[in-house]
C-alpha positions, 0 to 999 in steps of 0.5 A: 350663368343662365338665370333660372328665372327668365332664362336671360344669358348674363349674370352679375355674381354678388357673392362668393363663399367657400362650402364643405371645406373648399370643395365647393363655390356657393355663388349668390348671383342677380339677373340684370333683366329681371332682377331676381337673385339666385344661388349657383354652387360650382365643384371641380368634377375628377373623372375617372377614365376605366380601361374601357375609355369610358369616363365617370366622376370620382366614387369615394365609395369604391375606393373604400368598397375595393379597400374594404374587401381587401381589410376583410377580417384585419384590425381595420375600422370604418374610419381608417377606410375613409381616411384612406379614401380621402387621401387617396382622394387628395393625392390624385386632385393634387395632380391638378389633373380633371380626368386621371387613368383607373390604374393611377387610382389603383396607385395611389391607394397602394401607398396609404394601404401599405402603411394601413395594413399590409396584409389588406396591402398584399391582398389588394396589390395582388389583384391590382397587379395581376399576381400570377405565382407564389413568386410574384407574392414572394417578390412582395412580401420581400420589398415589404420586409426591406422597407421595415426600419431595422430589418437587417438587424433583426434577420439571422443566418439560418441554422444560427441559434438564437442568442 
């Protein structure tokens, strides 16, 4: 690391201390040629490569401005959007990958907003996934169903009154 001071190539760290929860390393360092001590903090940066080809660092902020819009007018609190954001955030640095394709963020906050909300879940996957008839919302709505625990218990034959 290049002192800021005297601009010399080398550094010796002295101290190493996790910051803001383990995103961050704060290095407290010296230089061997003017003796002056310094702080360098170090971050994995998780870029995002858009369909374009374009790279850019990893926004939090869009990923809950893209939910949001997709909650509009649902129960869903400022909160919960930023819970989901970060887990969004997790899943994909837990990939241990440093650049990652948009539509794998497009992915990974499917899951956590299925089980948000999956009104907003609909919403969201139909612009995500491009839906281009009923059909496509019908196919939808039917997985969603057949993931509720006990739906083929609740479902009646049409025509068959109620009990």
């Amino acid at each position: 690391m290049r002192c800021p001071f005297c601009h010399n190539a080398d550094s010796r760290v002295i101290d190493s201390r996790e910051a803001d929860e383990g995103a961050t390393t704060r290095r407290r360092r010296s230089c061997p040629k003017c003796g002056r001590r310094f702080t360098t903090v170090e971050e994995a940066v998780l870029a995002v490569v858009k369909r374009s080809g374009v790279s850019e660092p990893f926004n939090r902020s869009k990923v809950v401005a893209g939910v949001r819009r997709a909650c509009q007018g649902r129960p869903v609190d400022e909160d919960q959007l930023q819970k989901l954001a970060q887990q969004v955030e997790d899943a994909i640095r837990a990939t241990g990958a440093a650049e990652v394709p948009s539509n794998e963020v497009g992915l990974a906050i499917l899951r956590p907003l299925r089980e948000l909300d999956e009104v907003a879940y609909l919403r969201f996957a139909s612009v995500y996934r491009s839906f281009t008839s009923v059909a496509d919302f019908e196919k939808e709505i039917a997985e969603l169903k057949a993931r509720q625990p006990g739906a083929a218990d609740v479902a009646e034959p049409a025509g068959t009154p109620a009990g």
